[in-house]
MIPA-304193 format. One record per residue: x, y, z of N, C-alpha, C in turn; residue number from 1. Coordinates in Angstrom, 2 decimals. Layout:
<pt n_px="X" n_py="Y" n_pz="Z" ca_px="X" ca_py="Y" ca_pz="Z" c_px="X" c_py="Y" c_pz="Z" i="NUM"/>
...
END
This chain:
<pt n_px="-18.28" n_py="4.54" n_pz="-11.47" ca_px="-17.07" ca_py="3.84" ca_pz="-11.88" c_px="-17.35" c_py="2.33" c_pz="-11.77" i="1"/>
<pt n_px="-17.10" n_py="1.62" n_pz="-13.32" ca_px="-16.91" ca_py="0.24" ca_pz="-12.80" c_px="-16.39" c_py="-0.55" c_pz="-12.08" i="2"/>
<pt n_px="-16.55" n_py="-1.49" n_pz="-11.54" ca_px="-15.65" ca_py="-2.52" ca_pz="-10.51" c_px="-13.90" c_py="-2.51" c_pz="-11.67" i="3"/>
<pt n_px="-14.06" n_py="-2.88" n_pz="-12.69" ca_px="-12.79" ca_py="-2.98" ca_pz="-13.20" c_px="-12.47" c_py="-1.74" c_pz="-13.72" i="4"/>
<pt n_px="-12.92" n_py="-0.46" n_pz="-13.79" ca_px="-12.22" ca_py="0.85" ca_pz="-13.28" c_px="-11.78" c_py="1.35" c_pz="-12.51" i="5"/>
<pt n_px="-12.64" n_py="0.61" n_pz="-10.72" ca_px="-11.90" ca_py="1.23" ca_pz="-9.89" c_px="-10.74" c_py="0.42" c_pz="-9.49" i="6"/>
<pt n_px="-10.87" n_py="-0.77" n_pz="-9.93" ca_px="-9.82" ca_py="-1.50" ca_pz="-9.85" c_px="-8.39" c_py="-1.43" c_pz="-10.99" i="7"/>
<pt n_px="-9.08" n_py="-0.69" n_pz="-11.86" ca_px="-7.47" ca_py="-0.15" ca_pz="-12.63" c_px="-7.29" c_py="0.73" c_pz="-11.61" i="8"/>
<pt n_px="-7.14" n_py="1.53" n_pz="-10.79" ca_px="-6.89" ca_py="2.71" ca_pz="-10.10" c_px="-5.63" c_py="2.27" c_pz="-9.15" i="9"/>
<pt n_px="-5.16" n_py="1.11" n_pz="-8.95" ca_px="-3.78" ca_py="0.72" ca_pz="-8.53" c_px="-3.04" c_py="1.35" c_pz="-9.10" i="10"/>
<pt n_px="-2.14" n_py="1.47" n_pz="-8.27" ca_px="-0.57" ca_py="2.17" ca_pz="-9.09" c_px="0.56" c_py="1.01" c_pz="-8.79" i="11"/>
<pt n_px="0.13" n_py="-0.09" n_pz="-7.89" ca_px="1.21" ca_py="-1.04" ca_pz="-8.01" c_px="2.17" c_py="-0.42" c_pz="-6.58" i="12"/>
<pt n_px="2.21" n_py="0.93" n_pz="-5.61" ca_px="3.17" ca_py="1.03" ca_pz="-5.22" c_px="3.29" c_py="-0.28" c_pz="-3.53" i="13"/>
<pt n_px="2.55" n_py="-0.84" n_pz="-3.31" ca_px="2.57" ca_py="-1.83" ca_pz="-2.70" c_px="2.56" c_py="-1.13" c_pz="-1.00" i="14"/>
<pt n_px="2.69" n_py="0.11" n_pz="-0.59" ca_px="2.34" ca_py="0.26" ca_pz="0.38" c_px="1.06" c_py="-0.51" c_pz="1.45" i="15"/>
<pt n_px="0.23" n_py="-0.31" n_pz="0.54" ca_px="-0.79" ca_py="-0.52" ca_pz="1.14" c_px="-0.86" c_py="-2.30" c_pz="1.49" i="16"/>
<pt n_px="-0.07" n_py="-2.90" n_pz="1.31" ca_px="0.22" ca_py="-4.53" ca_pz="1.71" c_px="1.16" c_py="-4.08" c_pz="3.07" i="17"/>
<pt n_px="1.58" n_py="-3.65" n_pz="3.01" ca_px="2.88" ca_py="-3.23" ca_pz="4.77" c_px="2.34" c_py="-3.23" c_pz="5.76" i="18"/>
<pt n_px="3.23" n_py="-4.22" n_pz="6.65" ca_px="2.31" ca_py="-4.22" ca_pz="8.15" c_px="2.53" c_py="-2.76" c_pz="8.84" i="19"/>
<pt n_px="1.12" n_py="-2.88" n_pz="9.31" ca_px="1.46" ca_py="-1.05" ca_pz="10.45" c_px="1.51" c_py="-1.44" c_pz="11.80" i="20"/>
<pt n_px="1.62" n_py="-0.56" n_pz="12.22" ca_px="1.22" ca_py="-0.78" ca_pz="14.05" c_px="0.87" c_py="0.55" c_pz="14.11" i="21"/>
<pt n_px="0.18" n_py="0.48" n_pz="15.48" ca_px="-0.68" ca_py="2.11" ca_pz="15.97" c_px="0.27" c_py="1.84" c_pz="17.18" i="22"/>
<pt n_px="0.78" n_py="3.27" n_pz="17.60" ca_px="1.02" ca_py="3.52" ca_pz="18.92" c_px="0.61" c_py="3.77" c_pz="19.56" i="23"/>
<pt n_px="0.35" n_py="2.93" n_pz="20.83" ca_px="-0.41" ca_py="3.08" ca_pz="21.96" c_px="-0.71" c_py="3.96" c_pz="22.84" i="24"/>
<pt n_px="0.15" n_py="4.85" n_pz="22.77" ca_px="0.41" ca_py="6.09" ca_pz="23.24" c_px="-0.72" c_py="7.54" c_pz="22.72" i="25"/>
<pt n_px="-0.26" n_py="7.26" n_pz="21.30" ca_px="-0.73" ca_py="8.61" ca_pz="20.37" c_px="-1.62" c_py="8.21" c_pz="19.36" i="26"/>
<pt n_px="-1.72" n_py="6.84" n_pz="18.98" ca_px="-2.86" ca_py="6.33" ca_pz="17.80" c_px="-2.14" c_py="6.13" c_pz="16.56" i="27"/>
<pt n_px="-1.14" n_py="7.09" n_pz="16.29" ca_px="-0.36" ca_py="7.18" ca_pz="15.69" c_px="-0.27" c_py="5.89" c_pz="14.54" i="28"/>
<pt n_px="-0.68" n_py="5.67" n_pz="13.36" ca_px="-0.29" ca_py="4.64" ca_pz="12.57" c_px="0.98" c_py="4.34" c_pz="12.00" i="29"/>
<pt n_px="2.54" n_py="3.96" n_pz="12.19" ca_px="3.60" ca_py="3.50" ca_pz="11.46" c_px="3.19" c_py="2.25" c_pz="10.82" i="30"/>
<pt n_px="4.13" n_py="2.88" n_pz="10.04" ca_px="4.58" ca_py="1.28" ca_pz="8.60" c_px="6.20" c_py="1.19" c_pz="8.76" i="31"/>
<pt n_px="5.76" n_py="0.00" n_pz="8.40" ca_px="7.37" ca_py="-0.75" ca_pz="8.68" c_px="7.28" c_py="-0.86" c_pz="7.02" i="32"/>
<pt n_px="8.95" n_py="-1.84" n_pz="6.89" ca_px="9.13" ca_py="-2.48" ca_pz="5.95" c_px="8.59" c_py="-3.51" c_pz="5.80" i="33"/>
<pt n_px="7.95" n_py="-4.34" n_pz="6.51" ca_px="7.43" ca_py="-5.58" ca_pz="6.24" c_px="6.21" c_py="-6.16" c_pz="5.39" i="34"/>
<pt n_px="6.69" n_py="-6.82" n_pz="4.98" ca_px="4.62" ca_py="-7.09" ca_pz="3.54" c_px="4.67" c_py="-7.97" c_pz="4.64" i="35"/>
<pt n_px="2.92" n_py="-7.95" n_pz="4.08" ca_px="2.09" ca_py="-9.07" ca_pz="4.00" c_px="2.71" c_py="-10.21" c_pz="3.05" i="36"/>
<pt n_px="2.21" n_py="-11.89" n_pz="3.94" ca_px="2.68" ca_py="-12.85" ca_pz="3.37" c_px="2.49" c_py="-13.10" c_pz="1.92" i="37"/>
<pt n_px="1.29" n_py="-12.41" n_pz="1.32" ca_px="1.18" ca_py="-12.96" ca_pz="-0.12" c_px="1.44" c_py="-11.86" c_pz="-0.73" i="38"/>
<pt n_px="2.19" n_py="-11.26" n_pz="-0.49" ca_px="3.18" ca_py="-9.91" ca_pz="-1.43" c_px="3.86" c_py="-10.44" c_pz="-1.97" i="39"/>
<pt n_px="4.24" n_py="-10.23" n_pz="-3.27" ca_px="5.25" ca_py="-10.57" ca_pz="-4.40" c_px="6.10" c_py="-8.73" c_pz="-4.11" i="40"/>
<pt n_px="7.17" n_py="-9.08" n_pz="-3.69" ca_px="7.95" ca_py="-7.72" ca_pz="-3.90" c_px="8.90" c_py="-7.29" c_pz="-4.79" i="41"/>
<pt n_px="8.59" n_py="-8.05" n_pz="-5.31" ca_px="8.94" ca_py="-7.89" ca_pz="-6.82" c_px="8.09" c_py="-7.20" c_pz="-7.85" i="42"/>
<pt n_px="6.99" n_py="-7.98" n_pz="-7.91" ca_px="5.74" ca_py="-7.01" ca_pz="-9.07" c_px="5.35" c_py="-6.79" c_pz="-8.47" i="43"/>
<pt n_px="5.26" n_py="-5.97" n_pz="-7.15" ca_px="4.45" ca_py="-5.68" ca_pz="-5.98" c_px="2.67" c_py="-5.61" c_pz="-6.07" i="44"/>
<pt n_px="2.68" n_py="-6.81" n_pz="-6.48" ca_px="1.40" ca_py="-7.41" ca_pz="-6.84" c_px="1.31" c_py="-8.71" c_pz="-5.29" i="45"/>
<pt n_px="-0.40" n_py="-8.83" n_pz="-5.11" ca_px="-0.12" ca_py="-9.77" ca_pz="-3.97" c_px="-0.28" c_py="-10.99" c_pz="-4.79" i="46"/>
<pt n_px="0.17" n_py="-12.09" n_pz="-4.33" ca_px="0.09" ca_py="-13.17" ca_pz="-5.06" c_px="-1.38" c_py="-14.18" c_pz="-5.10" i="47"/>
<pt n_px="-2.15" n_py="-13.78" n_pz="-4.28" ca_px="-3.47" ca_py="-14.81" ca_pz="-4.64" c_px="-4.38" c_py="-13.30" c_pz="-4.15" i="48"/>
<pt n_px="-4.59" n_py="-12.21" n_pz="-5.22" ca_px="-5.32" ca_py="-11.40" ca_pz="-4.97" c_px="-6.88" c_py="-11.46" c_pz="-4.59" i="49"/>
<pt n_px="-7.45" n_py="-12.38" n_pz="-5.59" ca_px="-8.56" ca_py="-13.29" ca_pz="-5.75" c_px="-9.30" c_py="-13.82" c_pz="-4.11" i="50"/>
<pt n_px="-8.33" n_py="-14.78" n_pz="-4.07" ca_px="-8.70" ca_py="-15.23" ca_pz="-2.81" c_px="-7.75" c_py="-14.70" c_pz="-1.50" i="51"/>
<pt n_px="-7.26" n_py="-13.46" n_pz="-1.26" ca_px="-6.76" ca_py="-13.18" ca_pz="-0.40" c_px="-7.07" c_py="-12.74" c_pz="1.16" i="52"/>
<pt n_px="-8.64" n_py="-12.70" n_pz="0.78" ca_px="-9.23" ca_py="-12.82" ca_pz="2.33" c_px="-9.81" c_py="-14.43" c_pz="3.17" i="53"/>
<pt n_px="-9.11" n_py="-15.43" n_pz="2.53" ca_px="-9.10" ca_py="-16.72" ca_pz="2.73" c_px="-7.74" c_py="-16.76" c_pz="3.81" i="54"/>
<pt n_px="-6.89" n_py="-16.25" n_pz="3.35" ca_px="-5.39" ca_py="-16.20" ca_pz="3.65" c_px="-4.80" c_py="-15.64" c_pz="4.80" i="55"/>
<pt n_px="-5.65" n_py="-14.20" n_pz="4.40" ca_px="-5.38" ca_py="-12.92" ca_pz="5.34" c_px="-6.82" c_py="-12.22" c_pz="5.52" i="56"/>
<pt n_px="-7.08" n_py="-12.48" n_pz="6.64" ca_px="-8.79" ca_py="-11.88" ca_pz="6.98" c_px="-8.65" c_py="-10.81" c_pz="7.13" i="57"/>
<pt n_px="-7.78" n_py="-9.98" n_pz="7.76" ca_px="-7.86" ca_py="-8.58" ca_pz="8.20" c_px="-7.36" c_py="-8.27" c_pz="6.77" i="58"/>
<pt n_px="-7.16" n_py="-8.49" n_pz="5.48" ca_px="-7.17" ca_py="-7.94" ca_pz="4.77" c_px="-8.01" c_py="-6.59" c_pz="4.24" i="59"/>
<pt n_px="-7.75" n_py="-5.40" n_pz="3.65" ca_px="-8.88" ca_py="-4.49" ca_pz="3.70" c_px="-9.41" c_py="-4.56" c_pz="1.96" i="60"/>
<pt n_px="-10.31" n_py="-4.97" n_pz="1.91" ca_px="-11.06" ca_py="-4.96" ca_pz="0.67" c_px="-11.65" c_py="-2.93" c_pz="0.45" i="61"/>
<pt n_px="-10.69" n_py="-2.47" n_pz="-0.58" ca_px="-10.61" ca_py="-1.27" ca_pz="-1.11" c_px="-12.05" c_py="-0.57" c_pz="-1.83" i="62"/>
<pt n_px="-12.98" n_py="0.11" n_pz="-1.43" ca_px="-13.91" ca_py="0.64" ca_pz="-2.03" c_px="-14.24" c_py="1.84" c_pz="-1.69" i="63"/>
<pt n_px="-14.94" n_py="2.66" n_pz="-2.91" ca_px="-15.11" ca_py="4.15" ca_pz="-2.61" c_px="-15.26" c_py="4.76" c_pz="-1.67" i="64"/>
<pt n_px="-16.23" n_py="3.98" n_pz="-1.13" ca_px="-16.91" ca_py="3.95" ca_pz="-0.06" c_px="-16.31" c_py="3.89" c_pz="1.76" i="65"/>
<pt n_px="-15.43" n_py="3.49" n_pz="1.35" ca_px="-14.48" ca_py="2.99" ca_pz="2.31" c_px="-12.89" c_py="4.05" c_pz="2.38" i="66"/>
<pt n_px="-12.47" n_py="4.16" n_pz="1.26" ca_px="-11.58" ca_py="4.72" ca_pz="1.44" c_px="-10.96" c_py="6.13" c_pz="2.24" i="67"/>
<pt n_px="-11.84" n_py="7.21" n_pz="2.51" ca_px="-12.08" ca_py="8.44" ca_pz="3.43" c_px="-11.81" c_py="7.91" c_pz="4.73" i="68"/>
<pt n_px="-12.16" n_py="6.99" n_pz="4.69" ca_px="-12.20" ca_py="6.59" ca_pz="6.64" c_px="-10.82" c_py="5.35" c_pz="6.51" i="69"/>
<pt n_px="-9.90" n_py="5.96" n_pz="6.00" ca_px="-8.58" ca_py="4.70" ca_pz="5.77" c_px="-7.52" c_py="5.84" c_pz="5.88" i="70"/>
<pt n_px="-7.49" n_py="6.70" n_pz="6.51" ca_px="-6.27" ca_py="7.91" ca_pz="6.69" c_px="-4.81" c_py="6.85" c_pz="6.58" i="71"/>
<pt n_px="-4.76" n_py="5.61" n_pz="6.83" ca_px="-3.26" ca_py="5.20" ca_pz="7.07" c_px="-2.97" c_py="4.67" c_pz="5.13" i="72"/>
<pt n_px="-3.95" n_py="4.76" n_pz="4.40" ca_px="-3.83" ca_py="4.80" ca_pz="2.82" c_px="-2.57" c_py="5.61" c_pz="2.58" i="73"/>
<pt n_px="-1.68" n_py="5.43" n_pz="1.75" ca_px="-0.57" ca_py="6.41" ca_pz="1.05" c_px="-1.43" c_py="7.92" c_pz="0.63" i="74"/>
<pt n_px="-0.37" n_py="8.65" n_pz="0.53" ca_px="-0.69" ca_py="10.51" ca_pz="0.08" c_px="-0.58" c_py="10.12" c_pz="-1.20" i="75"/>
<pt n_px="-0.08" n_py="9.21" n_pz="-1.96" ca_px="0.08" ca_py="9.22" ca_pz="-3.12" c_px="-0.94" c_py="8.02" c_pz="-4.24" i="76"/>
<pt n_px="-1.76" n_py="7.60" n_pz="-3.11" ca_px="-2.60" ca_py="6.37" ca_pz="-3.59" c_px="-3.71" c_py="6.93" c_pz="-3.86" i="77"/>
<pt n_px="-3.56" n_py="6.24" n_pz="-5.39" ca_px="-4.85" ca_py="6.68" ca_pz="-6.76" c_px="-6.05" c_py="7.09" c_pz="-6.07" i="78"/>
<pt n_px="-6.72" n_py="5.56" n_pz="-5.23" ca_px="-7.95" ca_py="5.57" ca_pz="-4.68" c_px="-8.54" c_py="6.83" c_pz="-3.84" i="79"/>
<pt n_px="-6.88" n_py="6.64" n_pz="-2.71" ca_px="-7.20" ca_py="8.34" ca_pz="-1.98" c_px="-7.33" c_py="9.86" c_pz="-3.14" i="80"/>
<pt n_px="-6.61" n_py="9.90" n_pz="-3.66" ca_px="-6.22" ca_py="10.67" ca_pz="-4.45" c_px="-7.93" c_py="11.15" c_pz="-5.45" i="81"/>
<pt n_px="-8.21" n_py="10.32" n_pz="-6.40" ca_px="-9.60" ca_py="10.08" ca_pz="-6.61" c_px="-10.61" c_py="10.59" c_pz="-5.94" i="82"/>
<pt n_px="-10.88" n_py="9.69" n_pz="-4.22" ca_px="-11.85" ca_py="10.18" ca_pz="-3.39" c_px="-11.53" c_py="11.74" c_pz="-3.28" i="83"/>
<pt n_px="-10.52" n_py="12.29" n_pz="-3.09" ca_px="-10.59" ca_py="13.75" ca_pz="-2.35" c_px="-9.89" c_py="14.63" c_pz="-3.46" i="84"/>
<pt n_px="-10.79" n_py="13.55" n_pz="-4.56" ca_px="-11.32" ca_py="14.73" ca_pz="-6.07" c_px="-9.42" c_py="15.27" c_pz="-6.91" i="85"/>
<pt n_px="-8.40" n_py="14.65" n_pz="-6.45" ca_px="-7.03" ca_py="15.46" ca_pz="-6.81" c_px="-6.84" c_py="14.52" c_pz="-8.06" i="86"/>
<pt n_px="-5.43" n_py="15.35" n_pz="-9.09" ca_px="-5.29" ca_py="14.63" ca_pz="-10.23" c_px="-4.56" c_py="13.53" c_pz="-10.01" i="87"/>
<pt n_px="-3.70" n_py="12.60" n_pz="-10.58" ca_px="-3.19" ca_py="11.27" ca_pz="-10.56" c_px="-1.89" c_py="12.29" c_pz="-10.79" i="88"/>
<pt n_px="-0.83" n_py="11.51" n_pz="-9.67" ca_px="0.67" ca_py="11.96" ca_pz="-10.69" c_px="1.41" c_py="11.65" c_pz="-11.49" i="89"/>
<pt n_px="2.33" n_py="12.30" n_pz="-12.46" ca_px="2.56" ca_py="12.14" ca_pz="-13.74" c_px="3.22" c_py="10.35" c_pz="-13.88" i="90"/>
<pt n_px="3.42" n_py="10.18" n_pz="-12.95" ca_px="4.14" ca_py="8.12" ca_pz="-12.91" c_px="3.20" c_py="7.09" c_pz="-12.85" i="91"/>
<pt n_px="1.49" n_py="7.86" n_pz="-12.47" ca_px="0.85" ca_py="6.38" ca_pz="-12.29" c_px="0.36" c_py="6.46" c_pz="-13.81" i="92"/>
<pt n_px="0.51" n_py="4.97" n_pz="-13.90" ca_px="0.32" ca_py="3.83" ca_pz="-14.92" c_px="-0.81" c_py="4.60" c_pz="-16.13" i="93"/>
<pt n_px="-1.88" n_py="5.29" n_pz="-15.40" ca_px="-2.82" ca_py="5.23" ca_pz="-16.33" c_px="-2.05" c_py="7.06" c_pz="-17.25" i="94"/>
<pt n_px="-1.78" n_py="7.52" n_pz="-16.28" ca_px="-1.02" ca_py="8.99" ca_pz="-17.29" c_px="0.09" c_py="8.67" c_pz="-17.91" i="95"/>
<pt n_px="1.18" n_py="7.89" n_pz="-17.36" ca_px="2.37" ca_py="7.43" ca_pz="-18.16" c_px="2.08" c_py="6.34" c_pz="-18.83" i="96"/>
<pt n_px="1.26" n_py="5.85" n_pz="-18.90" ca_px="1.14" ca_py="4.64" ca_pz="-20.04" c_px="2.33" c_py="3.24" c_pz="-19.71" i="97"/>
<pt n_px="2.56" n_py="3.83" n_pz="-18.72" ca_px="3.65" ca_py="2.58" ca_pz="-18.15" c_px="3.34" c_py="1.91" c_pz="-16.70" i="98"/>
<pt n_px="3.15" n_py="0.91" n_pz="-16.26" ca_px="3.35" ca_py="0.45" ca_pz="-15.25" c_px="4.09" c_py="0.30" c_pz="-14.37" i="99"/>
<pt n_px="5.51" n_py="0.51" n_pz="-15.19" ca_px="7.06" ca_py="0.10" ca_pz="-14.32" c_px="7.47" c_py="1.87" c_pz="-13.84" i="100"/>
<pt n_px="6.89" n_py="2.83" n_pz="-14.25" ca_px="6.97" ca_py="4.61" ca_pz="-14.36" c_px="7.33" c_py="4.26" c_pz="-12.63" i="101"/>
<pt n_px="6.93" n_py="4.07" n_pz="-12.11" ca_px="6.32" ca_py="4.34" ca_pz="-10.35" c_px="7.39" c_py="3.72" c_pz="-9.81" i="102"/>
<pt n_px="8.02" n_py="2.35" n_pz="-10.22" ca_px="9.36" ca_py="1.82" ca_pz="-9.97" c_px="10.61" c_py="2.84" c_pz="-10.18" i="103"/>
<pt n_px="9.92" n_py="3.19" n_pz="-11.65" ca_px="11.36" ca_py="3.76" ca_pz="-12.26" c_px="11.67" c_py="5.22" c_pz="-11.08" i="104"/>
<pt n_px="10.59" n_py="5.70" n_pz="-10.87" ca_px="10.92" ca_py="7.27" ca_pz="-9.93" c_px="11.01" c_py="6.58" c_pz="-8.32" i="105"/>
<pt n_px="10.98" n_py="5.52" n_pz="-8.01" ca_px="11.07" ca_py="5.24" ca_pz="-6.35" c_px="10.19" c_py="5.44" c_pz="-6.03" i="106"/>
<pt n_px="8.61" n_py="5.40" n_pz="-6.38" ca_px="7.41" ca_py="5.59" ca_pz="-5.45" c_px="7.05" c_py="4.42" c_pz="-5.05" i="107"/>
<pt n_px="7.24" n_py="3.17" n_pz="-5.59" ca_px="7.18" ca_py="2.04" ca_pz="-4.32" c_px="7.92" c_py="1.30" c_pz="-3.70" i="108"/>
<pt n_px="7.17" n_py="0.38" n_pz="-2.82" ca_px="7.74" ca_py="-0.64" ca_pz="-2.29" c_px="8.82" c_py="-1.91" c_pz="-2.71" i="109"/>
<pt n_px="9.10" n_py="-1.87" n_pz="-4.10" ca_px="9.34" ca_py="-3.10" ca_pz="-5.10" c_px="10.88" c_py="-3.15" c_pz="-4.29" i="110"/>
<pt n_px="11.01" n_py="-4.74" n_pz="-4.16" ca_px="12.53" ca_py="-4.85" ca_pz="-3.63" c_px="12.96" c_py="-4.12" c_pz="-2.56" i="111"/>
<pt n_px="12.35" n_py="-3.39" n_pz="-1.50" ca_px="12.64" ca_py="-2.67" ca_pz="-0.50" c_px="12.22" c_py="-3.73" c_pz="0.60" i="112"/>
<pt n_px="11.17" n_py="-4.34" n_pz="0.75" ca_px="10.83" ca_py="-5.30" ca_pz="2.38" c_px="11.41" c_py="-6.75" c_pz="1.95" i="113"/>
<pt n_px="10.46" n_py="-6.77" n_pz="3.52" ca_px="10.54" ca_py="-8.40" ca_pz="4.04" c_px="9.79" c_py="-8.99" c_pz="4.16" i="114"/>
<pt n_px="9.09" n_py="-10.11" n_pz="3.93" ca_px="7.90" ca_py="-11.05" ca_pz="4.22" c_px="7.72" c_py="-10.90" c_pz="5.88" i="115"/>
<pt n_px="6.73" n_py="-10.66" n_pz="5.96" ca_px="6.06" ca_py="-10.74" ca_pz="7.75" c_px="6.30" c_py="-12.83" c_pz="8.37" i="116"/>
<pt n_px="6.83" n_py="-13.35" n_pz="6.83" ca_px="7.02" ca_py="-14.75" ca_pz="7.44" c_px="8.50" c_py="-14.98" c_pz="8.04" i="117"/>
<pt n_px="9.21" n_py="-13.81" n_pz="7.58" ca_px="10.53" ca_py="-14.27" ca_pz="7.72" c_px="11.26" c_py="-13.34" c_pz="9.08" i="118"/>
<pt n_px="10.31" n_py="-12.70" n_pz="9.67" ca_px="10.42" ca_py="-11.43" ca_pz="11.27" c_px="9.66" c_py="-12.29" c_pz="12.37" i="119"/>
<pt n_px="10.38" n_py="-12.16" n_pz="13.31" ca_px="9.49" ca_py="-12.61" ca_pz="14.38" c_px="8.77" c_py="-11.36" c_pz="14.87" i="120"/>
<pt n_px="7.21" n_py="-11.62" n_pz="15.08" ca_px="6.29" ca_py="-10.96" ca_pz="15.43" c_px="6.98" c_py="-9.14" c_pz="16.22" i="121"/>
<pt n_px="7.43" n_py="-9.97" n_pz="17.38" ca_px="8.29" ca_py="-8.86" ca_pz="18.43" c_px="8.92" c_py="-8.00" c_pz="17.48" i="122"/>
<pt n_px="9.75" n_py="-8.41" n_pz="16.67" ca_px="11.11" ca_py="-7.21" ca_pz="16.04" c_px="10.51" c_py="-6.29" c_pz="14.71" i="123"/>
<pt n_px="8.76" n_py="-6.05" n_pz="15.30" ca_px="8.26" ca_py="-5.57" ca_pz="14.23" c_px="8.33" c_py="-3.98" c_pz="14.12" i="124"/>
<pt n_px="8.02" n_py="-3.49" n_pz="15.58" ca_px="8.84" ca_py="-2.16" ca_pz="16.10" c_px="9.88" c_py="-1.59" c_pz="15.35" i="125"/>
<pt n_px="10.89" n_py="-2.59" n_pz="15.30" ca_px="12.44" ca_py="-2.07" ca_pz="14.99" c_px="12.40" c_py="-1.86" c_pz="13.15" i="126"/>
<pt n_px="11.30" n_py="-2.04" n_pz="12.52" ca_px="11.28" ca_py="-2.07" ca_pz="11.28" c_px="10.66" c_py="-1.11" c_pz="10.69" i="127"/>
<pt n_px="10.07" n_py="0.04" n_pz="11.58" ca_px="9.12" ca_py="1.27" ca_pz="11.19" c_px="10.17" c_py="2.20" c_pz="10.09" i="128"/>
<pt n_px="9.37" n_py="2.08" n_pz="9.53" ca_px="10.18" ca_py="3.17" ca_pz="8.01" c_px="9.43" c_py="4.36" c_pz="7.37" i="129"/>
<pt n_px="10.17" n_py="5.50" n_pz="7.05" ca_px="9.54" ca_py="6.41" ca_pz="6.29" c_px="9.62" c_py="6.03" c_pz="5.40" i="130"/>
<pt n_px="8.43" n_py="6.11" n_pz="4.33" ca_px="8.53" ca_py="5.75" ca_pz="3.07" c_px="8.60" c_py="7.22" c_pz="1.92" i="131"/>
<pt n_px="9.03" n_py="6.93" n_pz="0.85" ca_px="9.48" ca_py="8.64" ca_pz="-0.09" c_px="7.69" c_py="9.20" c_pz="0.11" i="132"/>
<pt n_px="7.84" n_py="10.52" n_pz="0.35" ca_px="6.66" ca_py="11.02" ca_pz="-0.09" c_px="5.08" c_py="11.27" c_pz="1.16" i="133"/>
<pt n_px="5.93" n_py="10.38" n_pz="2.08" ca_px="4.65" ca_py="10.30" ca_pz="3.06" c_px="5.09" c_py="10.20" c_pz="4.48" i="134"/>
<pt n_px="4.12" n_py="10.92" n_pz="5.47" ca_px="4.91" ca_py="11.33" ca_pz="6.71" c_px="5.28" c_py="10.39" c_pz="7.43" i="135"/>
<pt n_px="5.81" n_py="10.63" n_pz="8.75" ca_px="6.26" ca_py="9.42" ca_pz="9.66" c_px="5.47" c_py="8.95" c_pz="10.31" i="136"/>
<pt n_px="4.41" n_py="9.35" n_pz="10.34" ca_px="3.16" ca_py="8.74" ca_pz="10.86" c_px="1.65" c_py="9.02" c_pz="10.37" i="137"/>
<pt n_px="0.77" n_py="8.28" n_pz="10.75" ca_px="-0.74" ca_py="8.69" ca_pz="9.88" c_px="-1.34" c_py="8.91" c_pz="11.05" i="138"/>
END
């Protein structure tokens, strides 16, 4: 797969920008509502994709290679989906021929969070969310 094949393989649902926390307890990965600062939650596109490990270092740069060992990835994300060989579902972009499909059924993030600029660090706890489609924890 080319670099700009595997990079069509977005579906746009913006999960994968959401801050997590692991519980200390159990390992447990939650997601909150909160993006990352250069999330547009609107086109749930990040806004300086390009240079976004300038910005945000712990950013995770997405590759084949990589993705198997990323269990806190969405159940419904292309890349995972791809690696462990399953079909795409009928809303992402490249089967519906639409981009906005994934909005239109509620599979992402669009207009649901908050910028991680606008929470204080602490009240990040209180923001853990199930998201449609994927369990309460990874």
């Amino acid at each position: 797969m080319s670099p700009s094949e595997w990079e069509s393989l977005c579906d746009g649902c913006g999960m994968c920008c959401l801050i997590s926390l692991e519980d200390e307890d159990t390992g447990d990965i939650l997601l909150t509502d909160v993006h990352c600062k250069l999330f547009d939650n609107q086109s749930c596109r990040c806004r300086d994709y390009e240079n976004r490990k300038r910005h945000v270092p712990d950013c995770v740069k997405l590759t084949p290679g990589k993705i198997a060992s990323l269990q806190w990835m969405p159940r419904t994300c292309a890349y995972r989906l791809v690696s462990e060989g399953k079909s795409l579902p009928d809303w992402h972009h490249l089967v519906s021929g639409d981009r906005n499909t994934i909005h239109e059924v509620g599979q992402s993030v669009q207009a649901a969070t908050i910028s991680e600029l606008d929470l204080p660090e602490k009240d990040l706890v209180t923001r853990i969310t199930v998201w449609p489609g994927e369990p309460d924890h990874f």
